[in-house]
C-alpha positions in Angstrom: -14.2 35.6 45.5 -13.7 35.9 42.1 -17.3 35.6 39.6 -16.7 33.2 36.7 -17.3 34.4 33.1 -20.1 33.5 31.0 -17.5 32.0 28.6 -16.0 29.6 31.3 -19.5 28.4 32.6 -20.2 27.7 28.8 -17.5 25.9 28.3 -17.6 23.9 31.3 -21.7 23.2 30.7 -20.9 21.6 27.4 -18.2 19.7 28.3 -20.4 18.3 31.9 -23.0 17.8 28.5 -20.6 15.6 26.4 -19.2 13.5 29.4 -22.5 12.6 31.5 -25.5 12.8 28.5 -24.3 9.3 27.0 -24.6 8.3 30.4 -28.2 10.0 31.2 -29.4 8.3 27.9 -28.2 4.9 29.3 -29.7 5.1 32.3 -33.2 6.4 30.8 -33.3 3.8 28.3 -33.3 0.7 31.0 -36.4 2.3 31.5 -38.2 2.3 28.3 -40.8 -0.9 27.3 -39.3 -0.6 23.5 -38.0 -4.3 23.4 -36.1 -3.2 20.4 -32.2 -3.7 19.9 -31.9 0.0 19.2 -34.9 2.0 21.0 -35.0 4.9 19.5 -38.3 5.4 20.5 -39.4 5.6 24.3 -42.2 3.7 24.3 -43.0 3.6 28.1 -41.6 3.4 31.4 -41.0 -0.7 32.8 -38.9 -1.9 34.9 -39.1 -5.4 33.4 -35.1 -5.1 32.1 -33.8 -5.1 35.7 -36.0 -8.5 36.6 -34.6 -10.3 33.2 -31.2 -9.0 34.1 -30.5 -11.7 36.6 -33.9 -13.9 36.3 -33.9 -14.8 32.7 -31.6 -17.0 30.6 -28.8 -14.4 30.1 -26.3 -15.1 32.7 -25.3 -11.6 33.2 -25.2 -12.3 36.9 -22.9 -15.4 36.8 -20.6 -13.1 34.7 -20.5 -10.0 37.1 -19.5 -12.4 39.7 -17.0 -13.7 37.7 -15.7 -10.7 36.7 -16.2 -9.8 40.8 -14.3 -12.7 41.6 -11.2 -12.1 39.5 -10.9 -8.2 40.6 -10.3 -8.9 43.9 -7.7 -11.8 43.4 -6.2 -10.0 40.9 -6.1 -6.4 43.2 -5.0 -8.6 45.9 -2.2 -9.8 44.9 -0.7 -7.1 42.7 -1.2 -4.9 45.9 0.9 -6.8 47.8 3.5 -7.3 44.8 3.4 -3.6 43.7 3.9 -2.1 47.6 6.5 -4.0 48.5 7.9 -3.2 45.2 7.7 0.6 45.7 8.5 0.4 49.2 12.1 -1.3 47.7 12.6 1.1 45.2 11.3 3.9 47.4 13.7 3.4 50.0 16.8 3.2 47.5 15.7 6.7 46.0 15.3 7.9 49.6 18.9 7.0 50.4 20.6 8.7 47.5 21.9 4.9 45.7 23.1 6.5 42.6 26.1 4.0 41.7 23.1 1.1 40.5 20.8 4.1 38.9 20.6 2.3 35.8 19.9 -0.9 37.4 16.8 0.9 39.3 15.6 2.8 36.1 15.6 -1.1 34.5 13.5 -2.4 37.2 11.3 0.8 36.8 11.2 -0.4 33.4 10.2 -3.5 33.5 7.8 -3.0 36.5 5.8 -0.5 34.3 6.1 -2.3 30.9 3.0 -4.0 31.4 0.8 -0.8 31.0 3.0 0.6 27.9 2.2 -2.5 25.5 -0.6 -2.7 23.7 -3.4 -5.1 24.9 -3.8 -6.6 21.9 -0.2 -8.1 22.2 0.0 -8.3 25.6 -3.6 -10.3 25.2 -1.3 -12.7 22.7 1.6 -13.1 24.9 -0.4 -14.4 27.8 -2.7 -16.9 25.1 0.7 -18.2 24.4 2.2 -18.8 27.9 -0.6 -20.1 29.4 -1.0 -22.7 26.8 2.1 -23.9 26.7 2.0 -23.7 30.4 -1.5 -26.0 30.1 -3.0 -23.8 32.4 -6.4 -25.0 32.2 -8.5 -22.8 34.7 -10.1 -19.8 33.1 -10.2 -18.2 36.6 -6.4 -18.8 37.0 -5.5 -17.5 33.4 -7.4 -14.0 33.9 -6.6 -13.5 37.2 -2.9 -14.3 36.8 -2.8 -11.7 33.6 -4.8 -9.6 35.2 -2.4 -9.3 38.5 0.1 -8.5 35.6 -1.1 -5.5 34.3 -2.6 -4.4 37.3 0.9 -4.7 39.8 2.0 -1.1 37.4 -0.9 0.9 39.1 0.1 -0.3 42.7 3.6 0.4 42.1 3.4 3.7 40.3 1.1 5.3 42.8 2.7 4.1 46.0 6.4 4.8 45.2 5.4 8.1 44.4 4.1 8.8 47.5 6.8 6.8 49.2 9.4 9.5 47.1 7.7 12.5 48.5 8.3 11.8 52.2 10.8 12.9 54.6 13.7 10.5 55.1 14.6 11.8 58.5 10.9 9.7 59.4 12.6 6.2 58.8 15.9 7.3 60.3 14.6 8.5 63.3 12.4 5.5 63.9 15.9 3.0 62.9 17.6 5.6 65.4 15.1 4.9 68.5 15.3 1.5 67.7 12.9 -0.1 65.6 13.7 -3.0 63.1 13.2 -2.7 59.5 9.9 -4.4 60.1 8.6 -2.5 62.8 9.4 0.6 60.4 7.5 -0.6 57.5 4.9 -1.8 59.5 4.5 1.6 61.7 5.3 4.1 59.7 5.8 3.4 55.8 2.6 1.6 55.3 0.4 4.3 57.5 1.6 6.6 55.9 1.2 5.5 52.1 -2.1 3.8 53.0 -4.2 6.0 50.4 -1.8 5.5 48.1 -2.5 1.7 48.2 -6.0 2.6 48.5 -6.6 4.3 45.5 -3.8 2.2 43.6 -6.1 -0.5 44.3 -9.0 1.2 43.6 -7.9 2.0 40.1 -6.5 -1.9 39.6 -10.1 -2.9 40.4 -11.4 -0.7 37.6 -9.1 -1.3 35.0 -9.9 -5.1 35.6 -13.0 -5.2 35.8 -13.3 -3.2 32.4 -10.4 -5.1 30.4 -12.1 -7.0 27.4 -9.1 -7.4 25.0 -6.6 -9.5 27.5 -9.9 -11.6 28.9 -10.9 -12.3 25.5 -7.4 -13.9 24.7 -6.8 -15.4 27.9 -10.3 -17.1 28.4 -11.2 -20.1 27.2 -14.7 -21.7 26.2 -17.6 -20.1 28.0 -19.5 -16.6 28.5 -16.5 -15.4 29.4 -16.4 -11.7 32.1 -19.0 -9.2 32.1 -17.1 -6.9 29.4 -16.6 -10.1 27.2 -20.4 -11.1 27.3 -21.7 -7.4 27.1 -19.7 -7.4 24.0 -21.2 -10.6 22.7 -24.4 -8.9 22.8 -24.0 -5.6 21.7 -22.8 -7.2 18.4 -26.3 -6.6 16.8 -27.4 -3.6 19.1 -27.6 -2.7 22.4 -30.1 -4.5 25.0 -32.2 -3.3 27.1 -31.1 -5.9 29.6 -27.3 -4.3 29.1 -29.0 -1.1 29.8 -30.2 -2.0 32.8 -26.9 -3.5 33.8 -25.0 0.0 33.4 -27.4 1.7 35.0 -27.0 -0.3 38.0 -23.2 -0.3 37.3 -23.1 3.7 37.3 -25.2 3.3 40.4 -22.4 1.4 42.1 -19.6 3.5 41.1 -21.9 7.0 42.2 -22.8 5.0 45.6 -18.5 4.0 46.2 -17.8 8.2 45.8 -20.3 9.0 47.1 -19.3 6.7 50.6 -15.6 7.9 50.1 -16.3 11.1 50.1 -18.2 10.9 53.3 -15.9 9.0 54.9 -13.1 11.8 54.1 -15.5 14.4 55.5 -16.3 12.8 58.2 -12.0 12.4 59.0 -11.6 15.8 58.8 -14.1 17.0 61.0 -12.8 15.1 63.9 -9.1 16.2 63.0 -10.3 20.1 63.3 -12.4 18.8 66.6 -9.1 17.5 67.4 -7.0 20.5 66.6 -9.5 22.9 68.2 -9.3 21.0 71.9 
């Protein structure tokens, strides 16, 4: 095994220093007792910040759910949209359709154009629609642009894992005898379930962080988390906003921190498996 050079363990400790001290100085500032906008003294340690964070007159928590709320409609749906639209375009790669190539690179096109505008736009576009739609419901209107720009993640990831298979797998399953269902229930979705896993994984992210499209799209009212944390950093950061990243990061740390259990834990029974 090959020892690493003092220049590459350099390198890589100041970049691990630039990514993950903003985040260390987050998370030890939702501790200090300086009720101050910008602390930039540490006056003690409290705990007082994570109490006000849902008990006092901020509404943070109605605004995570919110925010909750239109994440999983949103991932719903475009999961649903964007598989079955890779599995479509999948299969047409798969069996070598060249005469409509240009017709496929359109749809391509169009399904991915979404993520290649800018939000600001995009954010525009969708004010407009849904007003002259009179869509009322601020729930409806982000979760409907949200399932927009969140269907491009779905597709992307799953038709390229869809591309990389074997066709001989769903020709020998039509040849034994199963329906076009029974295939795509069986075998295509099995087999580009992490695909639609992590697909939807990163649609839930990039949701539940949008603030440019939510701020156009919603109406009166506190709006999503991003859209009221950015209400209140306007002045200088919280302590109470402190506190809510901190418990954030926690979340996200806790999610990887499951997934990569659960993947351990898979591949220990498959070598149990393999080795009986």
């Amino acid at each position: 095994m090959k020892k690493r050079s003092v220049g590459s363990i350099l390198f890589l400790s100041v970049v691990l220093v630039i990514l993950y001290l903003p985040i260390v100085i987050v998370v030890l500032y939702s501790f200090n007792d300086n009720p101050a906008r910008i602390p930039l003294a540490f006056t003690g340690f409290t705990t007082k910040w994570y109490h006000q964070l849902f008990h006092g007159r901020n509404n943070y928590g109605d605004a995570l759910l919110l925010s909750l709320n239109v994440a999983f409609w949103s991932v719903l749906v475009s999961t649903l949209i964007g598989t079955l639209g890779a599995i479509g375009m999948a299969q047409r790669t798969l069996r070598g359709k060249s005469k409509a190539a240009w017709t496929d690179t359109l749809m391509e096109t169009l399904a991915t154009l979404p993520i290649m505008i800018p939000e600001i736009i995009l954010g525009l576009a969708f004010l407009v629609v849904f007003n002259a739609a009179g869509f009322k419901s601020n729930e409806v209107r982000l979760v409907l642009a949200h399932t927009t720009f969140c269907i491009p993640y779905i597709f992307l990831t799953v038709k390229s894992r869809l591309v990389g298979m074997d066709a001989a797998l769903f020709d020998a399953a039509r040849d034994l005898g199963a329906s076009p269902l029974r295939v795509m229930l069986d075998i295509t979705l099995p087999l580009c379930k992490p695909a639609i896993i992590s697909g939807a994984f990163l649609a839930a992210a990039m949701s539940l962080d949008d603030f440019v499209i939510s701020f156009f799209v919603y109406g009166a009212g506190q709006g999503t988390l991003p859209i009221m944390i950015y209400s209140s950093v306007k002045v200088g950061v919280s302590p109470t906003v402190n506190a809510l990243c901190t418990l954030l990061i926690g979340a996200a740390f806790l999610l990887v921190a499951i997934s990569r259990y659960v993947s351990a834990v898979r591949k220990t029974k498959q070598k149990k498996i393999v080795f009986h």
